[in-house]
Backbone as CSV, one residue per row, in Angstrom:
resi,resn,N_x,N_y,N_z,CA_x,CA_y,CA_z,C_x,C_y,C_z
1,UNK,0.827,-1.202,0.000,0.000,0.000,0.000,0.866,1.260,0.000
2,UNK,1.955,1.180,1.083,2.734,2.343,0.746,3.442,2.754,-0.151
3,UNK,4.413,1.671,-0.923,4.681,1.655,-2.377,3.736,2.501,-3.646
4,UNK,2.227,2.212,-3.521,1.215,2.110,-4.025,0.908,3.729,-4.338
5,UNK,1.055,4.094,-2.489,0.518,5.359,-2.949,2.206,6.517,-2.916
6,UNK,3.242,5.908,-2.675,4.329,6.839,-3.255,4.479,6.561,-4.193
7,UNK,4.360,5.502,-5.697,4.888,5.661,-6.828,3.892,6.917,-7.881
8,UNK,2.662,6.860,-7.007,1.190,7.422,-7.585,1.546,9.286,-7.270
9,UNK,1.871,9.270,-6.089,2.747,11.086,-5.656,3.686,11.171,-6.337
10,UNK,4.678,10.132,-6.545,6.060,10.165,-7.090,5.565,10.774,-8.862
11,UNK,5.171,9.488,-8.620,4.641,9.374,-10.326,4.170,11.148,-10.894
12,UNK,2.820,11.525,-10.056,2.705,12.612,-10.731,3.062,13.431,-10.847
13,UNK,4.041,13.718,-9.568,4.644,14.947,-9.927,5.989,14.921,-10.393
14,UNK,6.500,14.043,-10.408,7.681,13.696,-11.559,7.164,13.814,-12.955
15,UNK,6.026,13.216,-13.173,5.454,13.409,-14.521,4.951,15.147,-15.208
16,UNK,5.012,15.612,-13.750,4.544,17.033,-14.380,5.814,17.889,-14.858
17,UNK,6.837,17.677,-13.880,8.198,18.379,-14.317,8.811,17.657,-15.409
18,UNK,8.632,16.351,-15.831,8.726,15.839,-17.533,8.656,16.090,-18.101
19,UNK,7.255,16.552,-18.002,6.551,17.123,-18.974,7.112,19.008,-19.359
20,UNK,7.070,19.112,-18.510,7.727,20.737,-18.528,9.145,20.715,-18.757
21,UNK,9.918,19.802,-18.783,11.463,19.317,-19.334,11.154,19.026,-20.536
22,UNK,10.231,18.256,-21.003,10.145,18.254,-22.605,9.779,19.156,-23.406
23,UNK,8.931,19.874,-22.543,8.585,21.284,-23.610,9.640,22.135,-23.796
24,UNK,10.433,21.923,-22.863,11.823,23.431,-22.910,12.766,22.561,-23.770
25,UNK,13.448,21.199,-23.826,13.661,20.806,-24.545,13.655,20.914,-25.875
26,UNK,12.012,20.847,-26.630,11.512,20.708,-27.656,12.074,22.088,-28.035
27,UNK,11.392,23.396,-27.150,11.194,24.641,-27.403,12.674,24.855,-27.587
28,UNK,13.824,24.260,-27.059,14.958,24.137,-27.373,15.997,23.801,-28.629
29,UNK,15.311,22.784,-28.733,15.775,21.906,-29.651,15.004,22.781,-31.171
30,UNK,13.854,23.474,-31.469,13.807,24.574,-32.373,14.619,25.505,-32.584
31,UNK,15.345,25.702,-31.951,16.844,26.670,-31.898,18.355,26.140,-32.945
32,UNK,18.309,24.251,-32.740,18.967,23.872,-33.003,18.763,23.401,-34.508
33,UNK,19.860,22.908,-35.513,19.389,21.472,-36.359,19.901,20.505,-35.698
34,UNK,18.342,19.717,-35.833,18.489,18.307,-35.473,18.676,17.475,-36.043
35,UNK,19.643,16.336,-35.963,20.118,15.181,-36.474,18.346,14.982,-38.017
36,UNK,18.575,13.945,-38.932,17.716,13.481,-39.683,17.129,12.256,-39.210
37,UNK,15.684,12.416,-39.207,14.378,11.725,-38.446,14.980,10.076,-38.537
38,UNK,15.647,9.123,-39.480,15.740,8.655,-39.294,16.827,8.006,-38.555
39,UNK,17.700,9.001,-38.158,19.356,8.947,-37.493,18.800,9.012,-36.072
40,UNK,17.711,9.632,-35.495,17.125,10.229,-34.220,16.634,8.935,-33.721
41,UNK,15.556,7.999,-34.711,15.187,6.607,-34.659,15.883,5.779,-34.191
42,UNK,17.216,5.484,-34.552,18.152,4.743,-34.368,18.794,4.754,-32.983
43,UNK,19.127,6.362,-32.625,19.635,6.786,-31.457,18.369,6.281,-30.377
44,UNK,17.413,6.415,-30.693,16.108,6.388,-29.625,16.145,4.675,-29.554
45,UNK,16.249,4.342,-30.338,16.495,2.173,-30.054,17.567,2.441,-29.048
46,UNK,18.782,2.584,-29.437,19.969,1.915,-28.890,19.859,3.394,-26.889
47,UNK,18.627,4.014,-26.957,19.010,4.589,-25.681,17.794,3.760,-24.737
48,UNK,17.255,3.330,-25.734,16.369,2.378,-25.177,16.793,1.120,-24.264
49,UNK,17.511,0.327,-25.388,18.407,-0.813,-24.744,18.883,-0.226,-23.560
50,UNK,20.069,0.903,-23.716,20.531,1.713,-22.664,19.848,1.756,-21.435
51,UNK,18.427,2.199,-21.453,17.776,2.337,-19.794,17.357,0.776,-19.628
52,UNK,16.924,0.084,-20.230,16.574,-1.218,-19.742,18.024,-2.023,-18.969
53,UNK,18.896,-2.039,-19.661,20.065,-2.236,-18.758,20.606,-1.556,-17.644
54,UNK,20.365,-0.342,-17.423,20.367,0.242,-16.693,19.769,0.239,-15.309
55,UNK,18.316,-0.691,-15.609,17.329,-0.565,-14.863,17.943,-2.102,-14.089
56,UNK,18.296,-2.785,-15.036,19.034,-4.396,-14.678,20.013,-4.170,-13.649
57,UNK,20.936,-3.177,-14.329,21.992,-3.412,-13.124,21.782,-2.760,-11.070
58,UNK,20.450,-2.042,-11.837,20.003,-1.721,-9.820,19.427,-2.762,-9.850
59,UNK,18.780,-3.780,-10.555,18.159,-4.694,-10.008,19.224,-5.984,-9.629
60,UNK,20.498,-5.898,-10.244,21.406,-6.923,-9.817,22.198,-6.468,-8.613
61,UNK,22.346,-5.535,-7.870,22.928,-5.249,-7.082,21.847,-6.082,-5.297
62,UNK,20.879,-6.755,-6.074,19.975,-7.091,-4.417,20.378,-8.574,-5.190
63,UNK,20.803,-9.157,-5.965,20.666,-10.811,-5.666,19.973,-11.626,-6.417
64,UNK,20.077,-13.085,-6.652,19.036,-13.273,-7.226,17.708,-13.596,-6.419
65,UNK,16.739,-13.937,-7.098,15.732,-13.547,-6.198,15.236,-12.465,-5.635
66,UNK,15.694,-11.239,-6.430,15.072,-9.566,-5.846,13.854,-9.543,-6.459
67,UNK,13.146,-8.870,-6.243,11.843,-8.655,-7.034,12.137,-7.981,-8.158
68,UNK,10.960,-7.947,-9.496,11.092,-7.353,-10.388,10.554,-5.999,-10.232
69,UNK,9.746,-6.018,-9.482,9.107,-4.608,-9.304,10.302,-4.084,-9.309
70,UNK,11.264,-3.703,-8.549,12.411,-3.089,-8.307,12.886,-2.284,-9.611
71,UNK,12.568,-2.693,-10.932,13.520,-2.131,-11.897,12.046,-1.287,-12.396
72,UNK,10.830,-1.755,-11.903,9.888,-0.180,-12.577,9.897,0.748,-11.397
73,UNK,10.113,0.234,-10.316,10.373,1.722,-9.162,11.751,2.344,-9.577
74,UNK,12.738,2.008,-10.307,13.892,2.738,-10.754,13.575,3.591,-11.686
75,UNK,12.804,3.037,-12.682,12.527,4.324,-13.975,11.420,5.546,-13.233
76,UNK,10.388,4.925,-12.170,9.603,6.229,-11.637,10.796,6.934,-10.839
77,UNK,12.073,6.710,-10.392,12.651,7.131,-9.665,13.270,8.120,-10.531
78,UNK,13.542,7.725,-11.762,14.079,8.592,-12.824,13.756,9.846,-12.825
79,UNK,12.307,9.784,-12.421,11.551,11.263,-13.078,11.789,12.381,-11.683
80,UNK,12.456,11.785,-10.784,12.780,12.927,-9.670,13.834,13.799,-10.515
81,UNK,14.551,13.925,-11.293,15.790,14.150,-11.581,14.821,15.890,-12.490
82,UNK,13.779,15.529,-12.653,13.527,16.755,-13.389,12.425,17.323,-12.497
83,UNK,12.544,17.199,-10.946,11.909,18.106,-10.385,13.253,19.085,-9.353
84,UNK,12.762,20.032,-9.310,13.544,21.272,-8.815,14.529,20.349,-7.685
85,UNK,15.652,20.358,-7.660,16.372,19.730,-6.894,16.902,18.580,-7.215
86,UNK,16.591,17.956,-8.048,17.446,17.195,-9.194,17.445,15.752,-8.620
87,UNK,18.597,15.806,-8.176,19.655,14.237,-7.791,19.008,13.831,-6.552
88,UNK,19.075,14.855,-5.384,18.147,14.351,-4.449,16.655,13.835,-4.412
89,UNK,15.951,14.266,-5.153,14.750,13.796,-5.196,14.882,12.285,-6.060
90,UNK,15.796,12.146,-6.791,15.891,10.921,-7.802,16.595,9.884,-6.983
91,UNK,17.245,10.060,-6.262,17.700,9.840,-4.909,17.191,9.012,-4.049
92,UNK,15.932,10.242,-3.473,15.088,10.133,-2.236,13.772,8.581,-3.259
93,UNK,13.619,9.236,-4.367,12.575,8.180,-5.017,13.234,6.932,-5.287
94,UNK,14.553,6.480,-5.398,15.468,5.170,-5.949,15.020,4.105,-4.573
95,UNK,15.669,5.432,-3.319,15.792,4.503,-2.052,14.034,4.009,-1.424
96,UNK,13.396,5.510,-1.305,12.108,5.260,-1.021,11.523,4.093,-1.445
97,UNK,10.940,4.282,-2.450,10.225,3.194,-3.443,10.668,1.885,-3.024
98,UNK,12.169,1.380,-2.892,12.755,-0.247,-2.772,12.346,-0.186,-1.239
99,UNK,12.815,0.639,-0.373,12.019,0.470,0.976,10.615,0.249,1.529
100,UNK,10.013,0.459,0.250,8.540,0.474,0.170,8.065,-0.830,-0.542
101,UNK,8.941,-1.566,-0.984,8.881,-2.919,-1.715,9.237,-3.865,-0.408
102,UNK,9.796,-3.509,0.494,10.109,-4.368,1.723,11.156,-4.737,2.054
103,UNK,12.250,-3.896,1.325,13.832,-4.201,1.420,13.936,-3.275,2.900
104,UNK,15.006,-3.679,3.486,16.003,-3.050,4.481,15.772,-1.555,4.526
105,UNK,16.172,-0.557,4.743,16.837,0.905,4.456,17.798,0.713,4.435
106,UNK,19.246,0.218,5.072,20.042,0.041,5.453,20.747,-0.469,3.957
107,UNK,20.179,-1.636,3.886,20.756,-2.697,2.707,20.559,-1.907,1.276
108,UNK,19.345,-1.082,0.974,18.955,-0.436,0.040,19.969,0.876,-0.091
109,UNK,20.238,1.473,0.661,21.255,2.358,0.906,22.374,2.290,0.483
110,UNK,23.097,1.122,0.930,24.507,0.686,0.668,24.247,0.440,-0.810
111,UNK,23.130,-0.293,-1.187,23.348,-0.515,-2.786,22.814,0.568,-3.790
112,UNK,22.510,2.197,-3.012,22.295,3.400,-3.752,23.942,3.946,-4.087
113,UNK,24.683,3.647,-2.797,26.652,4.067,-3.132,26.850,3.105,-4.048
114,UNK,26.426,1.288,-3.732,27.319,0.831,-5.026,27.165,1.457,-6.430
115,UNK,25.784,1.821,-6.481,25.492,2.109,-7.613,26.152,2.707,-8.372
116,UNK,26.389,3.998,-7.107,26.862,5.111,-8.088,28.133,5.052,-8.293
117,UNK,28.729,3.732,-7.742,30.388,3.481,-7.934,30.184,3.304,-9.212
118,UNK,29.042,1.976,-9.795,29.545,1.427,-10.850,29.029,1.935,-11.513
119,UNK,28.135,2.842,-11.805,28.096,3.825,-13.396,29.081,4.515,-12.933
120,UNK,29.490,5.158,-12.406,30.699,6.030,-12.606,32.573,5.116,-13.465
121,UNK,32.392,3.727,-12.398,33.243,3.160,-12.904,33.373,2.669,-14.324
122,UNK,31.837,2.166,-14.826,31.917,1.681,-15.923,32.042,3.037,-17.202
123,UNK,30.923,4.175,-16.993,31.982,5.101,-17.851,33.276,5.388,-17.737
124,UNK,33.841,5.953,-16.688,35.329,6.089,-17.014,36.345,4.933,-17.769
125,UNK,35.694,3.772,-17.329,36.824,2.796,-17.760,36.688,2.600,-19.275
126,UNK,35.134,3.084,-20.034,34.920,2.806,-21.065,35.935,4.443,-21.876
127,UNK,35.633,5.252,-21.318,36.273,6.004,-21.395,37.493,6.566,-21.633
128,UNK,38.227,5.674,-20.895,39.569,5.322,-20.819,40.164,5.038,-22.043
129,UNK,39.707,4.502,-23.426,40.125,4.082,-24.319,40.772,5.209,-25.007
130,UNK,40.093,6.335,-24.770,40.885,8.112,-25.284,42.257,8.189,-25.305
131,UNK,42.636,6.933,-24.156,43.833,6.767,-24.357,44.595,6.809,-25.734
132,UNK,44.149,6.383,-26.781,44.664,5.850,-27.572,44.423,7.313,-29.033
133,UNK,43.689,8.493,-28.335,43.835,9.307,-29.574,44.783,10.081,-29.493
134,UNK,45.499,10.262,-30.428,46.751,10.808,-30.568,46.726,12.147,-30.717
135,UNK,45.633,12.700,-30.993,45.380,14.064,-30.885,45.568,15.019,-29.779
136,UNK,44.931,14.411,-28.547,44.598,14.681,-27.299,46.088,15.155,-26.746
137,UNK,45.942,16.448,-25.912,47.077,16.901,-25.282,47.045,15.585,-24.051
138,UNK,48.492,15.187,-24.086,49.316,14.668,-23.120,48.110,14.168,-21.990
139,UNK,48.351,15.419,-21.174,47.451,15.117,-19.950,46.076,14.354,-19.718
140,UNK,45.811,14.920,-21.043,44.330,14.072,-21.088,44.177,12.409,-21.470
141,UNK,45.548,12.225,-22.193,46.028,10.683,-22.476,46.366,9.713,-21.589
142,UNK,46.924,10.703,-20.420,46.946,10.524,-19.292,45.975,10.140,-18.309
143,UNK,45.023,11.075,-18.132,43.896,10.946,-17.179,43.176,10.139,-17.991
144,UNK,43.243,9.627,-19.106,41.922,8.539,-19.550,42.774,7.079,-19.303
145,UNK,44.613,6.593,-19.461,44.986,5.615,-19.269,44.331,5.301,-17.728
146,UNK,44.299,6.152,-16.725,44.618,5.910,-15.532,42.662,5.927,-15.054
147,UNK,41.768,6.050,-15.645,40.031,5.907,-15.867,40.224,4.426,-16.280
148,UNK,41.000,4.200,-17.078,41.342,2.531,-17.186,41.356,1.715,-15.884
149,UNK,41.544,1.968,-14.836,41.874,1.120,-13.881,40.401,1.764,-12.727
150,UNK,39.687,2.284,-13.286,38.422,2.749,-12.636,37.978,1.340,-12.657
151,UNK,37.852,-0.092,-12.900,36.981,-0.905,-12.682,37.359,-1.162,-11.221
152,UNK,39.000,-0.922,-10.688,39.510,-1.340,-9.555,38.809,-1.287,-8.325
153,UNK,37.723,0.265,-8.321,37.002,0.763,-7.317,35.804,-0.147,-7.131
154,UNK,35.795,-1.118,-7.437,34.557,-1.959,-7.324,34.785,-3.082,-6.329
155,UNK,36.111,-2.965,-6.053,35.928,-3.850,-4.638,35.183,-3.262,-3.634
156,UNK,34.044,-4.572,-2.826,33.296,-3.516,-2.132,34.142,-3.737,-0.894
157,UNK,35.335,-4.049,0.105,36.078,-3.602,1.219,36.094,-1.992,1.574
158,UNK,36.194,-1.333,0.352,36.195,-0.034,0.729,35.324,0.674,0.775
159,UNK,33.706,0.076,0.007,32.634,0.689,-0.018,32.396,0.141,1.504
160,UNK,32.544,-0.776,1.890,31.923,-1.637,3.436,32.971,-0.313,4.146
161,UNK,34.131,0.293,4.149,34.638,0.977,4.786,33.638,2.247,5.550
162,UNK,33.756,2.580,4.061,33.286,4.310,4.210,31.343,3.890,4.694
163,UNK,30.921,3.018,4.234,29.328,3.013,4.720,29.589,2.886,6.602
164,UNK,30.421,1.944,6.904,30.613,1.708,8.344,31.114,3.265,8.952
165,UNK,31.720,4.200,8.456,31.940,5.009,8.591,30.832,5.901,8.890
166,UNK,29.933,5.977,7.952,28.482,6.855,7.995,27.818,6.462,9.270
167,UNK,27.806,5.460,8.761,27.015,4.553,10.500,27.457,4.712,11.264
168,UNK,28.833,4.929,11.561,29.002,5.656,13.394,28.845,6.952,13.249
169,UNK,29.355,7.821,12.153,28.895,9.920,12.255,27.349,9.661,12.529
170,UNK,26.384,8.399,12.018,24.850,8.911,11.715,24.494,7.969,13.185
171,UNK,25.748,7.680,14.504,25.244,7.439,15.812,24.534,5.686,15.008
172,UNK,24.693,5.387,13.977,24.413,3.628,13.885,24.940,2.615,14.475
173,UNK,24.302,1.726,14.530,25.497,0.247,14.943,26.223,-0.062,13.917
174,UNK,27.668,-0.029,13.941,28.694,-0.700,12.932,27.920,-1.869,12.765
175,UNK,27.882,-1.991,10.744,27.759,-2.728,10.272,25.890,-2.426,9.958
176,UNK,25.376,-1.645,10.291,23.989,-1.842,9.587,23.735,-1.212,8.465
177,UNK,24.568,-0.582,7.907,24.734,0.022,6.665,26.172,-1.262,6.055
178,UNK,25.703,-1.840,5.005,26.312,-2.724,4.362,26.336,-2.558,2.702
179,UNK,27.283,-2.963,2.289,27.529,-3.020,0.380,27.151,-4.282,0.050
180,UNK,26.543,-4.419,-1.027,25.975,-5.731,-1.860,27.071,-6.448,-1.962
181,UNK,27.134,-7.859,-2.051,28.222,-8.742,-2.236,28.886,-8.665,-3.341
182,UNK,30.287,-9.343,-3.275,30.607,-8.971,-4.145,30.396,-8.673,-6.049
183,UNK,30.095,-10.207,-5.909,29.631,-10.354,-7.101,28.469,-10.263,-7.773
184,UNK,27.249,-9.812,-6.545,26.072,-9.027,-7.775,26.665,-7.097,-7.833
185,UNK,27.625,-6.643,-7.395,28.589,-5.635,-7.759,29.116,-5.939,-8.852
186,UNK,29.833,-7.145,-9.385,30.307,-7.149,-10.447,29.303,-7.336,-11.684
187,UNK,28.390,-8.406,-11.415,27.099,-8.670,-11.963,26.619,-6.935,-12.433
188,UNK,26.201,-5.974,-11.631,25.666,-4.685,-12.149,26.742,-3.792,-12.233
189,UNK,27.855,-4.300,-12.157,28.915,-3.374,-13.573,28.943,-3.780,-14.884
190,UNK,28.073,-5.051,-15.112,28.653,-5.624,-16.179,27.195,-5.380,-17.401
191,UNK,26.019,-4.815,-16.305,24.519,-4.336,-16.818,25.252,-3.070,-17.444
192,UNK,25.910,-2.367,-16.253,26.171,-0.662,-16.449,26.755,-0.504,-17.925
193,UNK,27.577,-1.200,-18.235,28.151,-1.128,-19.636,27.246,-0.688,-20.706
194,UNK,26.162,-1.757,-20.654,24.568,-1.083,-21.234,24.624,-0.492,-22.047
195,UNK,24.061,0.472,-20.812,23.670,2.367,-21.200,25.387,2.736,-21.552
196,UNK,26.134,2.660,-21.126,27.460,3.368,-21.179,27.332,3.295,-22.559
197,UNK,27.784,1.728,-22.915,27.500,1.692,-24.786,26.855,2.299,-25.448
198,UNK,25.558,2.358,-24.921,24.380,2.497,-26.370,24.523,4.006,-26.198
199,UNK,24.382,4.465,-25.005,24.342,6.005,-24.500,25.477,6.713,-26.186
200,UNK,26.478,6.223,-25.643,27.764,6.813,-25.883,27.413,7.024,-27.674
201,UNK,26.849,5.660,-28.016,26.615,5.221,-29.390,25.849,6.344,-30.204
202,UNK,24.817,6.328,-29.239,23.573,6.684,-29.411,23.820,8.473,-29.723
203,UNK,24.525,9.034,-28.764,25.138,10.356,-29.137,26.064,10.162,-30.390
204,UNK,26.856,9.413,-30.589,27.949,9.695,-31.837,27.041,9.558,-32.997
205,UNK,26.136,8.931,-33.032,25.113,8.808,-34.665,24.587,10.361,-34.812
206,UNK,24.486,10.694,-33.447,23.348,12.148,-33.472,24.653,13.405,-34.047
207,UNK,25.522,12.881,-33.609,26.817,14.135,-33.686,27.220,13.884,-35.182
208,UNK,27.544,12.544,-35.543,28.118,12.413,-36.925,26.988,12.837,-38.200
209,UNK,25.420,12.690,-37.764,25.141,12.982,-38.850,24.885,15.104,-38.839
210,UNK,25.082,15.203,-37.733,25.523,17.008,-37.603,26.845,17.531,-38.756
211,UNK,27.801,16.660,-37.503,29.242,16.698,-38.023,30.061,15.834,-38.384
212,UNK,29.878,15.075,-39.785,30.409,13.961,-40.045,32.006,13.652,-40.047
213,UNK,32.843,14.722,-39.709,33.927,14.595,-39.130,34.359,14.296,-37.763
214,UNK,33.395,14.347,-36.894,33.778,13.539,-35.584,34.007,12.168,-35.624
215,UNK,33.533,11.209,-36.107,34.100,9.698,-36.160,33.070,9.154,-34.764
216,UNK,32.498,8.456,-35.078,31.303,7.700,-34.269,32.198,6.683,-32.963
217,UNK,33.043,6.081,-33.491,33.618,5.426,-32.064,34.322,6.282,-31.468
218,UNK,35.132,7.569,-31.784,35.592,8.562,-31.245,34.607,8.971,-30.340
219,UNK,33.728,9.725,-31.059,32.958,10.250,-30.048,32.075,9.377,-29.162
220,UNK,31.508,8.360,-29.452,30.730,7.486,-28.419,31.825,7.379,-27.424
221,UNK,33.162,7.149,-27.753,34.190,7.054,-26.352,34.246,8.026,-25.043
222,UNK,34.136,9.099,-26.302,34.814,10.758,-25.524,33.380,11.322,-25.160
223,UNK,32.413,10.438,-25.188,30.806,10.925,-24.457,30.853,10.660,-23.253
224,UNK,31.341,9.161,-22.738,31.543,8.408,-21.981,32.403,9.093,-20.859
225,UNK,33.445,9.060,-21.268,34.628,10.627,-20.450,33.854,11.449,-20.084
226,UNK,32.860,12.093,-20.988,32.278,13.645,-20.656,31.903,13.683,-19.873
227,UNK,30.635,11.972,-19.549,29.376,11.502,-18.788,29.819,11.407,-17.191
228,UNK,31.385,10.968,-17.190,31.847,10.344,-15.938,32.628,11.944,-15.222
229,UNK,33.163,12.604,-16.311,33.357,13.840,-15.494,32.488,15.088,-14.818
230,UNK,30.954,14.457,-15.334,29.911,15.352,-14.993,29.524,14.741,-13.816
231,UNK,29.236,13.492,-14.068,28.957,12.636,-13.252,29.775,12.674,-11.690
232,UNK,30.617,12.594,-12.126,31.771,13.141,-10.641,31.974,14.282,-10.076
233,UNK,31.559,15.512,-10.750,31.648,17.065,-10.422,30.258,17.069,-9.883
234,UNK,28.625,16.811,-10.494,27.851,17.260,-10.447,26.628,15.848,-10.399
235,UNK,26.707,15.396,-9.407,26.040,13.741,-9.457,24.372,13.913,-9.906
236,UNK,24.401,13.072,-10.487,22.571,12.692,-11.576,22.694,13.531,-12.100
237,UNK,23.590,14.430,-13.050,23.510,15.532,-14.131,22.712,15.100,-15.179
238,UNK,21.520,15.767,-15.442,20.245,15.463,-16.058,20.205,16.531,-17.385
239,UNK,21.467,17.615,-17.483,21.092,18.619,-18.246,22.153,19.135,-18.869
240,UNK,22.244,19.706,-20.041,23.053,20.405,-20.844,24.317,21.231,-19.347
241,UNK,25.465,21.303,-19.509,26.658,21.838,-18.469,27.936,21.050,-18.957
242,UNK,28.333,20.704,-17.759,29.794,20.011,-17.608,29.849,18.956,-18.563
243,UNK,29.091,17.621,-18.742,29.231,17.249,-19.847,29.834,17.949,-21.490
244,UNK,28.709,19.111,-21.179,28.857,19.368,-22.889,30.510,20.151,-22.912
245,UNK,30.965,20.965,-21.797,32.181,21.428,-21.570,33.160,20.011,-22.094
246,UNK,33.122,19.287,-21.542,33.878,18.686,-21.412,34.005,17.379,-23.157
247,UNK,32.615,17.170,-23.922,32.930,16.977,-25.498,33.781,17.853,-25.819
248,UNK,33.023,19.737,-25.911,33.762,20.290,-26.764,35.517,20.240,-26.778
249,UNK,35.824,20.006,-25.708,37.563,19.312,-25.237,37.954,18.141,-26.333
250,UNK,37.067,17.038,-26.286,37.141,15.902,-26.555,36.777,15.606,-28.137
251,UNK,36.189,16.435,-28.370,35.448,15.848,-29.694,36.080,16.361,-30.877
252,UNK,36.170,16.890,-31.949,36.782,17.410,-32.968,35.320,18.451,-33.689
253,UNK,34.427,18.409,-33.255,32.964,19.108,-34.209,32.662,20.750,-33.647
254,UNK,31.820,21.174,-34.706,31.562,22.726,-33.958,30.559,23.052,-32.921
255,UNK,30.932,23.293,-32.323,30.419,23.785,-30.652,28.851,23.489,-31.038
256,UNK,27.783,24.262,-32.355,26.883,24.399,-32.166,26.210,22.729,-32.401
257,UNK,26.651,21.857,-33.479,26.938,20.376,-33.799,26.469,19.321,-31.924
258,UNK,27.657,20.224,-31.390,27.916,19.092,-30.049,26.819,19.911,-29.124
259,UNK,26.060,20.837,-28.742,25.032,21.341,-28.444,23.525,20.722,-28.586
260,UNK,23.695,20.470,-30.128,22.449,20.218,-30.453,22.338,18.479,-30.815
261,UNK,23.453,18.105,-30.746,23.411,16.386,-30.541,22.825,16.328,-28.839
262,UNK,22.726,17.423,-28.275,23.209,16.704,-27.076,21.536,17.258,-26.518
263,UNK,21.189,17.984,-26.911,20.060,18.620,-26.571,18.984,17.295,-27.142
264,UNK,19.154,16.618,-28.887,18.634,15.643,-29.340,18.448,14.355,-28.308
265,UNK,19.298,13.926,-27.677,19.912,12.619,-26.566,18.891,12.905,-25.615
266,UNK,19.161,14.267,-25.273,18.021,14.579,-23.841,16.801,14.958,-24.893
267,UNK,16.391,14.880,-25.360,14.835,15.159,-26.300,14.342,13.259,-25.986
268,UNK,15.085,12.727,-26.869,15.646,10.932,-26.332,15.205,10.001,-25.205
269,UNK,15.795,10.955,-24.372,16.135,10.051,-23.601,14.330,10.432,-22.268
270,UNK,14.676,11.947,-22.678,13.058,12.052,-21.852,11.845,10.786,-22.338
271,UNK,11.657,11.265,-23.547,10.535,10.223,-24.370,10.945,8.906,-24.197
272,UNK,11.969,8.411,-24.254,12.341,6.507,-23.677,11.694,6.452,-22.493
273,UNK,12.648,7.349,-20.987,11.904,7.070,-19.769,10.889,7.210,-19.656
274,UNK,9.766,8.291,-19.984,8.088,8.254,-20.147,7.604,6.164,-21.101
275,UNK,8.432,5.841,-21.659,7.825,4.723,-22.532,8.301,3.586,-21.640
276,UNK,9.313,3.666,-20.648,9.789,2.640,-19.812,9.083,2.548,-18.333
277,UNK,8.385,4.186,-17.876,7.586,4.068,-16.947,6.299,3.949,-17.303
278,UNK,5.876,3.660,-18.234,4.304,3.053,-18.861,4.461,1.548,-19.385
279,UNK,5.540,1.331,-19.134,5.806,0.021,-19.760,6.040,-1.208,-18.604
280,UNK,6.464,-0.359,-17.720,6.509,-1.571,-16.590,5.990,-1.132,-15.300
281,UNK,4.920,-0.178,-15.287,3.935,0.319,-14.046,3.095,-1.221,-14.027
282,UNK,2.865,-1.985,-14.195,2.131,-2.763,-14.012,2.965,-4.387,-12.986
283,UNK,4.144,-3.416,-12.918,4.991,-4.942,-12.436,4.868,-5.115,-10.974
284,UNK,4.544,-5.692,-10.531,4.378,-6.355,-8.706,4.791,-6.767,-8.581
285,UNK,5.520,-8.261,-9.049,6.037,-9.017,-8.268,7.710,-9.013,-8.342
């Protein structure tokens, strides 16, 4: 019942700031040229795949035997991200909702940090391959070899560290804040790849048919980089910023090109999550 009636509060008013994210979007995206209707198609499949894996790997972080409900309370959790306050509310709806399915707080918690280890880990490491463009000043050849060894952070000893840590500042008993075992951690790094892929993909089709001099595995790489440095400065970054700073570094196309690919992705990616939270509101068990 409580589930019931927070996905129904959650739901609508996440759905109303969606909705008002897609119109500024849209009203946005008239500013821009947009990729060709059928290049947009393509991107909208492969961001598709993207959230369904996405939705897998929070659901692999509880085990087997978690409920399925779990991965449609993740996409309603999605829609916090476009109400005023962003990350916290997407946040507050990830943990809420699974607590409201009958999990722990505690246990649900620890697997809101793994989480955000392993999308963070799995972009950078995908990321990491930048290594290899020869273009790139030094430093940056640098900081993407060494995003290479970002899968390392997935031992959970150190996530069990710092949670035991919280739990005595938050006056807990050591040990009631815990990290998912090891290996459904590795299990939902290996979902996270997913979205990392298709994400990454899914932008380079939108950019190459802008600016067909960027090179599609180039840029699906150097999206990935962008995603994990936003991601680390500015956590659940839902909007045009640090990301896009951080292509125009990476990419080889004109500023207005990498703008309006990126504005297309979020046009995208809104309309997927609206089709993924109508698509599995019906899941209970």
């Amino acid at each position: 019942m409580r589930r019931r009636v927070l996905r129904v509060v959650f739901g609508a008013v996440g759905l109303a700031f969606m909705v008002v994210a897609l119109w500024e979007t849209w009203d946005l995206s008239r500013h821009s040229v947009l990729p060709d209707p059928r290049v947009m198609a393509a991107a909208a499949g492969l961001i598709l795949v993207g959230l369904v894996g996405a939705g897998f790997s929070w659901l692999a972080l509880f085990g087997e035997g978690a409920p399925r409900r779990l991965v449609a309370d993740f996409y309603m959790a999605q829609l916090g991200k476009y109400i005023p306050g962003g990350g916290l509310w997407q946040a507050a709806g990830q943990i809420g909702l699974a607590t409201a399915s009958g999990l722990r707080a505690a246990r649900v918690a620890g697997a809101f940090v793994a989480h955000g280890v392993v999308q963070l880990t799995s972009a950078a490491f995908v990321g990491g391959f930048l290594v290899a463009a020869g273009d790139l000043p030094v430093w940056i050849r640098l900081a993407a070899g060494a995003a290479l060894l970002a899968p390392l952070l997935l031992h959970r000893a150190w996530m069990e560290a710092v949670l035991s840590r919280v739990a005595h500042w938050a006056r807990r008993s050591d040990g009631e804040l815990t990290a998912p075992p090891q290996e459904a951690i590795l299990h939902s790094w290996i979902w996270s790849l997913v979205p990392v892929v298709t994400f990454g993909f899914g932008y380079a089709v939108l950019l190459n048919d802008l600016a067909g001099s960027a090179g599609i595995l180039r840029t699906a790489v150097a999206f990935d980089m962008a995603w994990a440095v936003g991601f680390a400065l500015i956590p659940f970054p839902s909007g045009l910023g640090v990301r896009e700073a951080a292509l125009l570094v990476l990419v080889d196309a004109p500023a207005a090109a990498v703008i309006a690919a990126s504005v297309g992705l979020r046009l995208l990616a809104i309309l997927s999550e609206m089709v993924l939270v109508a698509a599995t509101r019906r899941i209970r068990s």
